[in-house]
N, C-alpha and C positions, 0 to 999 in steps of 0.2 A: 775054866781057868782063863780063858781066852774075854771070856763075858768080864771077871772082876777086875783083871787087868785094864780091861776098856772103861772102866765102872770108877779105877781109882785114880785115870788119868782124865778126866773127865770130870771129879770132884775140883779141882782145882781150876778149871779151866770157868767150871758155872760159878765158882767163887771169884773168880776174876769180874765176871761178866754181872753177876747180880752186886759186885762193889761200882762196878760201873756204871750201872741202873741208877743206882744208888746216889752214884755222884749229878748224876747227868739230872734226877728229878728232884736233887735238893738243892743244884745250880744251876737248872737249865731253863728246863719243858715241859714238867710239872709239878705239883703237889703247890702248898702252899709254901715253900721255898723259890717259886720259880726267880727266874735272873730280873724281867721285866719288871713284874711287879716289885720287886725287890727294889733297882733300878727309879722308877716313876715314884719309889715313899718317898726320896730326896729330891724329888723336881725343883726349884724356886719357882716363883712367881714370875711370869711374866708381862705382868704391871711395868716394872720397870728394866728397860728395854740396856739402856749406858750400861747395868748392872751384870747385861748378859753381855757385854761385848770384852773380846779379852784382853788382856794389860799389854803396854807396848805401842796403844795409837799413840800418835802423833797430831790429829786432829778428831776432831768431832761433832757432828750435827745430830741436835735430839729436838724431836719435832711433833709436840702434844696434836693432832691432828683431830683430836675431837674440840679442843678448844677454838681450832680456826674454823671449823663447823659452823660456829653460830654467829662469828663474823659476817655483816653484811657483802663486805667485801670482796669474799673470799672468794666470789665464783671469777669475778671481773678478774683479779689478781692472776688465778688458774687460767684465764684464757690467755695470760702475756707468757705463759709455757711455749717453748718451741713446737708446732705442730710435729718434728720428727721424733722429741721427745715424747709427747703426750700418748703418738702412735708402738712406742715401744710400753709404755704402761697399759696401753689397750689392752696387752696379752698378759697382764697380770691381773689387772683388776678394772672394774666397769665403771665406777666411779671414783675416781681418788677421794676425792673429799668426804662421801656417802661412805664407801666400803672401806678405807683405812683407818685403824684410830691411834696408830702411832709408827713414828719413823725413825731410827738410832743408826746412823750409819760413820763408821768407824777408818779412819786413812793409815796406813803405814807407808816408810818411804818416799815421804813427799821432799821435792828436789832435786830426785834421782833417776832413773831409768824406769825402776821397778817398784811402779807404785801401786802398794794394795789397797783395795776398798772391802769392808765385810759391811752388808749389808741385813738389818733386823727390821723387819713388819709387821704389826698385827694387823690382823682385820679379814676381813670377808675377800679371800683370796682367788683367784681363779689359780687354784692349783694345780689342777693335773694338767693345765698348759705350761705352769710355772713348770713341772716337773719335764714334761715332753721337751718343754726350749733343749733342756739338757741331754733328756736320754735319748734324744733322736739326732742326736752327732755323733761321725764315726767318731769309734774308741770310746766312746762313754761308757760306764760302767754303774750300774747297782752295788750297794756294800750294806750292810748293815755293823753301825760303827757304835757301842753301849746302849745297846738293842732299840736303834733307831734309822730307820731307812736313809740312805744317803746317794746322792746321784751326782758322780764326777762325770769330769770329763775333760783332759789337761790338766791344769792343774785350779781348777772351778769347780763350785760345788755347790749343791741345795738341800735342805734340809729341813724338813717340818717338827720342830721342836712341840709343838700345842696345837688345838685345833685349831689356831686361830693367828699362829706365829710360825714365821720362815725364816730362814740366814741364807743368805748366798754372800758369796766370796772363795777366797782362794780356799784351796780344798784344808790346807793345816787351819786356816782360822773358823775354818766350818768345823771341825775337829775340838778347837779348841771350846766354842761354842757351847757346845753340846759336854762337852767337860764340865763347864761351870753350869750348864742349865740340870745337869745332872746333881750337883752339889760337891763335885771333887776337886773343882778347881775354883780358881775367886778371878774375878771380873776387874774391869776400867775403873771400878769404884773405889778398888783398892790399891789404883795407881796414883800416888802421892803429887805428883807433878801432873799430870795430866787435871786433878780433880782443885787443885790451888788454880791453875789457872782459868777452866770453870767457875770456883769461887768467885773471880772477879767482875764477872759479870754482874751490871746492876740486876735488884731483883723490882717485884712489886710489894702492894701492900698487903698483898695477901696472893697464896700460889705462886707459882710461878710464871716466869712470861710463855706462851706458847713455843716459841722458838729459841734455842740455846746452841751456842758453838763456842768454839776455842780452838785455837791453832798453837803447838810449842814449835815455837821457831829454831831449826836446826841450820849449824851454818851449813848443808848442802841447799836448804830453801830460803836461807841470805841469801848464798850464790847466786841460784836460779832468778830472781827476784830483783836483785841488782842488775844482774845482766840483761834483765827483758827490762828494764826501766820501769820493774811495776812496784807501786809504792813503795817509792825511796824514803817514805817517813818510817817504814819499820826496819831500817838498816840496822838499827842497834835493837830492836824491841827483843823480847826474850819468849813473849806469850799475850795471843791477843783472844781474848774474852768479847762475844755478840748476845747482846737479849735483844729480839723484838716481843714488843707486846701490843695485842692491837684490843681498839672498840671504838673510840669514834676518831676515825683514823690509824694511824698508829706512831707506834715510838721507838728509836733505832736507838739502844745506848753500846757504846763500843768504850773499852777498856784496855791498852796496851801498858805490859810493864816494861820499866828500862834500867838498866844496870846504874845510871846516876842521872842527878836531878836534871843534867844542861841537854842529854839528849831525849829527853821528855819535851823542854822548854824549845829546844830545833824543831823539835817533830809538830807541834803546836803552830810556829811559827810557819814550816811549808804548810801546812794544812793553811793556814786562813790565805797568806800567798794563792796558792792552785784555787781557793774556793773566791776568790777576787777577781781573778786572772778567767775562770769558766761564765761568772757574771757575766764581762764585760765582751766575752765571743760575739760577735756578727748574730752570729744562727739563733745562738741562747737568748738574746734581744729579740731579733727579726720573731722567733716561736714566742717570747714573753714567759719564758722559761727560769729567768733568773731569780723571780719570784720565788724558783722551788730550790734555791739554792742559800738563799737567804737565812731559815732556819737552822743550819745548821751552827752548832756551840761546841767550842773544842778550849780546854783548861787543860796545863800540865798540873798535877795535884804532888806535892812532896811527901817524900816518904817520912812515916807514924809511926806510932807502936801499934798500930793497927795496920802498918799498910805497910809491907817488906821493903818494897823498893818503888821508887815514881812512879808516875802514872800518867800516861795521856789520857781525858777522860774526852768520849766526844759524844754529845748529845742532836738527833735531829728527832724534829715533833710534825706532822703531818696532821691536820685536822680533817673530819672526814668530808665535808667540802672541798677541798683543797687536793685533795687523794682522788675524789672522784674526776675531778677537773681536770688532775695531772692523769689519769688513766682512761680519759676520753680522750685529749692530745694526743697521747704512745697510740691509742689505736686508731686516730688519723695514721698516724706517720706510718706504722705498719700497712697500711693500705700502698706504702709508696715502697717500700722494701718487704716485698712477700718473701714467706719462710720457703729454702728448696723442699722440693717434693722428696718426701723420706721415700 
């Protein structure tokens, strides 16, 4: 009596537990239902890097790094890097230019206190140093966040998305990250304002320019901006658009919009003012410097049916003669102001 009593309370209990099984190896930890592989069917692509970053920047640099590869210039350029910066990439990777082949790093908050950067990399990463920076600080923590390792710590985070791609940033945008690299959420791409002011950046004749940025101008980063006395020509701009593209030399176009045509046609006018006025300096003479000042082309352009609102357009051209000369010069003068020891 004692045995079926035991026997019928015990039915229910192994029906709990095999519905459990059940659940846990057709969402979890095995069978071919598992959660991972489930998970990794909707990965995106991580080709393109803006598309993983989430909605809500404020600015943005996307930085083709296998195109500046084949630039002759590129090493020269790499060595005008701060020795203290160069020494904090050491512990990520061995050669920037050899091991990275792309860089999307994303701003929130610029103007303010509290400004976020999220940062996306492919390439040949020295990661388990990338990973130790993080988990060897007290309170750091391990998590695994839509079954993908994550390493906080404060409110900082890392995350190896592919074999080949990392995010670091604040821990919600490492979050977010991995939301859209998973396919549940949608990215920078499908930030309306963010991607019009990208738009504006000149393109080339084909591909794109290796280097791309954008800034939407918030009035906390008027504020900021005005008050430190740094370009007083984007007081009124709304959003400013950068392409460089380089190969024999290269070529800097910049794109700011403005709410009406006369503070386009102001902005134009300080611009050649300040590029007269750096000419004519003592030092910029005395170095023979002004010559690299000269190139530069700046047009206020009116607003089209093609073109929402004005435009400051401003062009500078660098021939690779001319680049090389200007970066033989900088690295005298670096001889006269050595970088502090990191």
């Amino acid at each position: 009596m004692v045995m079926r009593r035991f026997l019928r309370g015990l039915g229910p209990l192994l029906g709990a537990l095999a519905l459990g099984c059940g659940l846990w190896c057709g969402g979890v930890g095995c069978g071919p239902r598992a959660v991972r592989p489930d998970l990794e069917h909707h990965n995106l692509s991580d080709e393109d890097l803006l598309s993983l970053l989430p909605q809500g920047q404020e600015a943005v640099l996307d930085v083709d790094v296998v195109a500046l590869r084949a630039w002759p210039q590129s090493r020269s350029v790499l060595e005008l890097v701060p020795d203290s910066l160069r020494a904090k990439l050491a512990g990520v990777v061995r050669d920037p230019l050899a091991d990275v082949d792309a860089v999307c790093v994303g701003w929130r908050g610029l103007g303010t206190e509290h400004i976020e950067a999220t940062l996306l990399v492919r390439g040949r990463l020295l990661r388990e140093k990338l990973w130790q920076s993080i988990v060897s600080q007290p309170g750091s923590r391990e998590v695994t966040y839509h079954g993908m390792p994550v390493a906080e710590v404060d409110q900082r985070a890392v995350a190896q998305l592919s074999d080949q791609t990392v995010v670091l940033g604040n821990r919600l945008q490492v979050r977010q990250t991995i939301d859209i690299f998973r396919g549940v959420d949608h990215g920078a791409r499908r930030q309306p304002s963010l991607m019009a002011a990208l738009g504006m950046a000149p393109g080339m004749k084909s591909g794109r320019p290796p280097i791309l940025a954008t800034v939407l101008l918030s009035p906390e980063l008027h504020r900021r901006a005005h008050d430190a006395g740094v370009l007083r020509v984007l007081d009124e701009a709304q959003a400013v658009a950068v392409a460089i593209a380089v190969g024999d030399g290269f070529d800097i176009g910049v794109v700011a919009s403005y709410p009406v045509g006369a503070a386009a046609v102001d902005a134009v006018s300080q611009i050649k003012a300040q590029a007269s006025e750096l000419s004519e300096r003592a030092l910029v003479k005395l170095l023979r410097l002004d010559r690299f000042v000269a190139p530069l082309v700046a047009v206020a352009v009116p607003q089209s049916p093609k073109r929402k609102t004005p435009e400051l357009h401003l062009a500078y051209r660098l021939p690779g003669d001319d680049l090389a000369e200007l970066l033989r010069r900088w690295t005298e003068l670096r001889k006269y102001f050595p970088s502090p020891t990191p």
